[in-house]
C-alpha positions as CSV (number, residue, x, y, z in Angstrom):
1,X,15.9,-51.7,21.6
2,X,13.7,-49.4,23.8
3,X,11.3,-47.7,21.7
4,X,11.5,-44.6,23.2
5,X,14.8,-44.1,22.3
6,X,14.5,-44.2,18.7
7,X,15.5,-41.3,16.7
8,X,11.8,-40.4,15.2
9,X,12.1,-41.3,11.2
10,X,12.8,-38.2,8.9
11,X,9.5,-38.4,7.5
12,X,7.4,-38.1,10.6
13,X,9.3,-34.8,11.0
14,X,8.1,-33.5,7.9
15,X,4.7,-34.6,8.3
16,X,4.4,-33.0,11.6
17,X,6.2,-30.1,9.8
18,X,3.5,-30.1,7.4
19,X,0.4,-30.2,10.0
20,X,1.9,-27.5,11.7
21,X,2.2,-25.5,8.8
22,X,-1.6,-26.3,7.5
23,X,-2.6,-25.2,11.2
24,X,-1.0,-21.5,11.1
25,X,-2.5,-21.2,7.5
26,X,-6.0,-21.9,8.7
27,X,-5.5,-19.7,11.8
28,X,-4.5,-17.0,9.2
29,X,-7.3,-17.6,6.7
30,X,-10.3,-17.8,9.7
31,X,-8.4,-14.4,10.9
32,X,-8.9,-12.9,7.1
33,X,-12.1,-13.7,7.1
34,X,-13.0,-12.0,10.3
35,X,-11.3,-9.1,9.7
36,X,-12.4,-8.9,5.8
37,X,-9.0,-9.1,4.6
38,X,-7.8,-7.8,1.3
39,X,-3.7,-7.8,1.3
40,X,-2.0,-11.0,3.2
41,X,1.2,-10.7,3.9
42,X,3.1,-13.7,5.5
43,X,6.5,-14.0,6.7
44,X,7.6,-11.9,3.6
45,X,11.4,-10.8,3.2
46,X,13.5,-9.0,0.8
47,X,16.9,-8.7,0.0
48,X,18.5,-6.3,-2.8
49,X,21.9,-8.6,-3.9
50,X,23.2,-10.2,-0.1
51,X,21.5,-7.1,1.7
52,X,18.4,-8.1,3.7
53,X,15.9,-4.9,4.4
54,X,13.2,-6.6,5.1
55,X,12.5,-9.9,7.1
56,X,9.7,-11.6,9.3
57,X,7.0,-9.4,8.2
58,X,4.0,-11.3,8.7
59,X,0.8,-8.8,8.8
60,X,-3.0,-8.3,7.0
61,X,-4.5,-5.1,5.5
62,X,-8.6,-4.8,5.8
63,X,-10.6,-4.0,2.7
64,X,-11.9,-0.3,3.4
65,X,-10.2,1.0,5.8
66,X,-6.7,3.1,5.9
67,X,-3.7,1.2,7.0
68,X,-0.4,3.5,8.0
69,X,3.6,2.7,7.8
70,X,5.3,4.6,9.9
71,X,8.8,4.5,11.1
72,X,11.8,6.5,11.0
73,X,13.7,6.5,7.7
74,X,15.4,3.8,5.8
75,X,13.4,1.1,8.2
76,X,12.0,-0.9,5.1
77,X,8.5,0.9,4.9
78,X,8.3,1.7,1.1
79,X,10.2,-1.4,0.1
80,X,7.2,-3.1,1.8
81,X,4.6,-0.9,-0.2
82,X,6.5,-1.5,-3.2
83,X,6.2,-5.4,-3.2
84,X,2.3,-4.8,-3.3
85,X,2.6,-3.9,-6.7
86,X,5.8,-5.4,-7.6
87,X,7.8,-2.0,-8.4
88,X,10.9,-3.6,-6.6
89,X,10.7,-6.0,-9.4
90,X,12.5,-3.6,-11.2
91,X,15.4,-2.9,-8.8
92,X,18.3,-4.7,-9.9
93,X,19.1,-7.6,-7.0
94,X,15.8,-7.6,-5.8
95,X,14.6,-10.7,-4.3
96,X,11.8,-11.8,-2.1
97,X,10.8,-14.7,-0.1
98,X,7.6,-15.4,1.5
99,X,4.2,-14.7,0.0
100,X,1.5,-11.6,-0.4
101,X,-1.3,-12.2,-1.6
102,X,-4.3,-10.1,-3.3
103,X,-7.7,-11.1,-2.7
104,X,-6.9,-14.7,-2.4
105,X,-4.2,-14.2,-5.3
106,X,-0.7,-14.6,-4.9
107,X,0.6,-12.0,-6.7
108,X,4.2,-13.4,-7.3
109,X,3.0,-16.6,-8.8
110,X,4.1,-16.3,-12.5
111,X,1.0,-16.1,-14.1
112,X,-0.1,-13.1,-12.4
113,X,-0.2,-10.5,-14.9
114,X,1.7,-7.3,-13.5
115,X,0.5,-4.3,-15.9
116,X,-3.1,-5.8,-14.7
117,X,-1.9,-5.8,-11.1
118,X,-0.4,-2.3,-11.4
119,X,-3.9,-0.9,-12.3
120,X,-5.4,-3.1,-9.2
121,X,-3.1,-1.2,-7.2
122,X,-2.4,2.4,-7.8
123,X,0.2,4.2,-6.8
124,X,0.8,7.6,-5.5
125,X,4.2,8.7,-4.9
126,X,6.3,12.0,-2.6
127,X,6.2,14.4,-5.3
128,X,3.7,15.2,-7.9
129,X,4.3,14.0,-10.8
130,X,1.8,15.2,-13.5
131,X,2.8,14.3,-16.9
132,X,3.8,17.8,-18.9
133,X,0.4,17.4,-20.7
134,X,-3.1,18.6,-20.1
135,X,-5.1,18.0,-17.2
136,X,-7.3,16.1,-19.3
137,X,-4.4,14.3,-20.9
138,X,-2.9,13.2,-17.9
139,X,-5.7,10.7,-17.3
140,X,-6.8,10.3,-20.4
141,X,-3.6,8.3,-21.3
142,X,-3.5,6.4,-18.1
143,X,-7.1,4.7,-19.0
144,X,-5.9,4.0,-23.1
145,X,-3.0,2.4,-21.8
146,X,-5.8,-0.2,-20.2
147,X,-8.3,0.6,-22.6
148,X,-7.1,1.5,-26.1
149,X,-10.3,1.0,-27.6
150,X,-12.9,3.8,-25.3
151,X,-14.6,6.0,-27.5
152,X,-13.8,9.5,-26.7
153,X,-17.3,10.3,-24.9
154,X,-17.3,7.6,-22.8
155,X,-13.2,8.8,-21.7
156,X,-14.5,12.3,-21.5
157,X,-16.9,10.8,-18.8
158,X,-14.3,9.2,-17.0
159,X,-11.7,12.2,-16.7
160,X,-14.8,13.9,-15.0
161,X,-15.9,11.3,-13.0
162,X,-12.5,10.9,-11.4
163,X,-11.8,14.8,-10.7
164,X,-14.7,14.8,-9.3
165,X,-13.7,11.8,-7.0
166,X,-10.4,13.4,-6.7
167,X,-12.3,16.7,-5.6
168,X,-10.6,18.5,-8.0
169,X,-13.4,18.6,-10.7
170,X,-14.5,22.5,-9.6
171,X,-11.5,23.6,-9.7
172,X,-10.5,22.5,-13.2
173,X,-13.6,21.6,-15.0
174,X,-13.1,25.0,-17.4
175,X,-9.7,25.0,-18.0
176,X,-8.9,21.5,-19.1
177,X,-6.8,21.9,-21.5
178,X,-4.0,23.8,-19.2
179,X,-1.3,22.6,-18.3
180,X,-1.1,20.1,-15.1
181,X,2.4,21.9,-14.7
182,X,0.4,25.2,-14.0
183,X,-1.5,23.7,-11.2
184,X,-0.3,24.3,-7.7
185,X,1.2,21.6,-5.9
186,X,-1.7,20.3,-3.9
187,X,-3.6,20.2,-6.9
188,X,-0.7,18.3,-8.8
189,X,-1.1,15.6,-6.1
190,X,-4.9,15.7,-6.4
191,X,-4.7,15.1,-9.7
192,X,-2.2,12.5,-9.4
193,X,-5.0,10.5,-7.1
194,X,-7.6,11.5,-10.2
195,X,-5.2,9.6,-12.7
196,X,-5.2,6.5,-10.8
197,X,-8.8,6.4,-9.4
198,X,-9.1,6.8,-13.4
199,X,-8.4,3.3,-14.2
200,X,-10.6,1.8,-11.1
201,X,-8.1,0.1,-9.0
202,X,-9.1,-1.8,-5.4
203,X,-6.4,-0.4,-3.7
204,X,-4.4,3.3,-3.4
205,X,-1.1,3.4,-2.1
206,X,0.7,6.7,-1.3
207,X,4.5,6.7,-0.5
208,X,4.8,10.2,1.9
209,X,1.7,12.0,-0.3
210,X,2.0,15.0,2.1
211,X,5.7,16.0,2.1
212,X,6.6,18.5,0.3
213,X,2.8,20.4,0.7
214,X,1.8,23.3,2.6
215,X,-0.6,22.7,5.9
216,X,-3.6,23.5,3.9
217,X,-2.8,21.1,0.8
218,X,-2.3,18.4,3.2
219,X,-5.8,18.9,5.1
220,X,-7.5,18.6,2.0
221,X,-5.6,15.5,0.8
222,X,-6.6,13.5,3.9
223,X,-10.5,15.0,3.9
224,X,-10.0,13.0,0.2
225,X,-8.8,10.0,1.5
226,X,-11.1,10.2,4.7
227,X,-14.0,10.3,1.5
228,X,-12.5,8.3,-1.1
229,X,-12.1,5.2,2.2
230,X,-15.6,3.9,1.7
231,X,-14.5,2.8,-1.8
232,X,-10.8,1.7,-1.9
233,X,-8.8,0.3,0.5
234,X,-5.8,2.6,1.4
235,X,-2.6,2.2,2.8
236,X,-0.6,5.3,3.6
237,X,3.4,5.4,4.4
238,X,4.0,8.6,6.4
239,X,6.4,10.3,8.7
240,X,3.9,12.6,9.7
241,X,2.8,10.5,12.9
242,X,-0.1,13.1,13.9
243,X,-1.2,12.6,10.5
244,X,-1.6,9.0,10.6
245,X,-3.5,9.3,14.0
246,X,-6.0,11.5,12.8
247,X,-7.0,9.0,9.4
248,X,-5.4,5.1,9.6
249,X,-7.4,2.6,11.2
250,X,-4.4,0.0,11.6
251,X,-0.8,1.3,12.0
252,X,2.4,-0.8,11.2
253,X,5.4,0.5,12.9
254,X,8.6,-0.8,11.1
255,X,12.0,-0.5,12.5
256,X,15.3,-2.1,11.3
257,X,13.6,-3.9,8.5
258,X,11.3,-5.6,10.6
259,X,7.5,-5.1,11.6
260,X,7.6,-4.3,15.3
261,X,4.4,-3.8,15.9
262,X,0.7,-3.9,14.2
263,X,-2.7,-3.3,15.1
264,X,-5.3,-0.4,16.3
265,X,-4.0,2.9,15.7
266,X,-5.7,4.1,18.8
267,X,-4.2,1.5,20.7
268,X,-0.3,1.6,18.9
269,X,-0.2,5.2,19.7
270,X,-1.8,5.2,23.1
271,X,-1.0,1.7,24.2
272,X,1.6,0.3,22.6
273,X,2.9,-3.4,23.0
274,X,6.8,-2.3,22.3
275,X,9.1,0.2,24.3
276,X,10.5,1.1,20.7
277,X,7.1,2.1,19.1
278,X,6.5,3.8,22.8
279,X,9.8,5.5,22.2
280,X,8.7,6.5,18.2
281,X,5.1,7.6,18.9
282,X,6.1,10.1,21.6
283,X,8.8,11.5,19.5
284,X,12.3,10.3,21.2
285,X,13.6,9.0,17.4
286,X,12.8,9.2,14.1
């Protein structure tokens, strides 16, 4: 029989499968180290029952720097930010296929610890939502939940030390006992940052931090983030596109439950690859 007409044995496909596979995961992993990668996210999807919102998202978020979703609504944005700390977990029908990982850490593999993940990766969601408790008490219990055992001192200390990250310290410092209800609602959100800077996560998410405050209120919450950058690696989801042109470093532009497009913010909003980012950024949808 002529040789070149045999069908090629089952397992040289897999094997070639296999180098293939090992060749994109080095590509990926030289790529993180170049661009001092601290989320990977690769070929990640996510269904909720037999409903697929998210598929083919393959992307990388820098350590230190501010990393934007945008899209118009319902495009699978937040469902992505929610999979960094595993809140969908707790949707019922939620499933997810592909792999994130966390400094190296796959943070779906079983043994990952998710209360310990959760205070890796804080969260800061639409509307305030101070605890109807003290200022003081509103991070205080968010470190005893991770650290039952701090002496009161050494908590005292680290209320201040994140209002004062939170730039809210001046503000507050001689009226902790009020109540965070009384605050106003760009304060709320400040102190909302305060309570989970508190426990010393790596990375701060915020779901649409912005929405419901006033012009003002929102200038000072990105100054914060512009400040609190150099420490903690941020990632921002936001309809508010000339907001995430004035503070993101990378942009992801999600449409359909699917990345479109990734990369510079200076270059997705002044050059972008797609006509349907084009068409986004310069306001003809959304």
């Amino acid at each position: 029989m002529n040789e070149s007409l045999r069908t090629p044995a089952p397992e040289a496909d897999e094997a070639a499968m296999l180098l293939a596979e090992l060749d994109r995961q080095m590509i990926r992993a030289e790529r993180a180290l170049e661009r001092n990668t601290l989320i990977d996210v690769d070929n990640l999807e996510v269904r909720y029952g037999s409903n697929v919102v998210l598929r083919d998202v393959t992307f990388d978020v820098p350590a230190n720097q501010i990393t934007a979703f945008i899209g118009p609504s319902g495009c699978g944005k937040s469902t992505a930010l929610r999979c960094f700390n595993r809140m969908n977990d707790e949707i019922r029908g939620f499933s997810m296929n592909g792999r994130i990982q966390l400094g190296g850490q796959d943070i779906y593999d079983p043994r990952v610890d998710v209360t310990e993940l959760r205070r890796q990766v804080g969260m800061v969601f639409q509307h305030p939502n101070p605890f109807p408790m003290s200022i003081h008490e509103n991070i205080a219990l968010a470190v005893r939940e991770h650290n039952p055992r701090i002496s009161r001192d050494e908590l005292d200390g680290v209320v201040e030390q994140a209002l004062v990250h939170a730039n809210l310290w001046d503000e507050v410092k001689d009226d902790l006992k009020r109540s965070a209800l009384a605050l106003s609602g760009g304060q709320q959100q400040r102190l909302c940052i305060a309570r989970a800077l508190a426990v010393r996560p790596t990375v701060i998410m915020l779901d649409e931090p912005c929405a419901s405050l006033d012009p003002i209120s929102t200038a000072r919450i990105e100054e914060l983030l512009l400040e609190l950058v150099a420490d903690y690696t941020i990632i921002i989801v936001t309809h508010n596109l000339a907001q995430a042109r004035r503070i993101s470093d990378d942009v992801a532009f999600f449409l359909m439950g699917r990345l479109l497009e990734f990369g510079d913010a200076r270059r997705v909003f002044e050059d972008p690859l797609r006509r349907e980012t084009a068409d986004y950024v310069r306001g003809a949808y959304g």
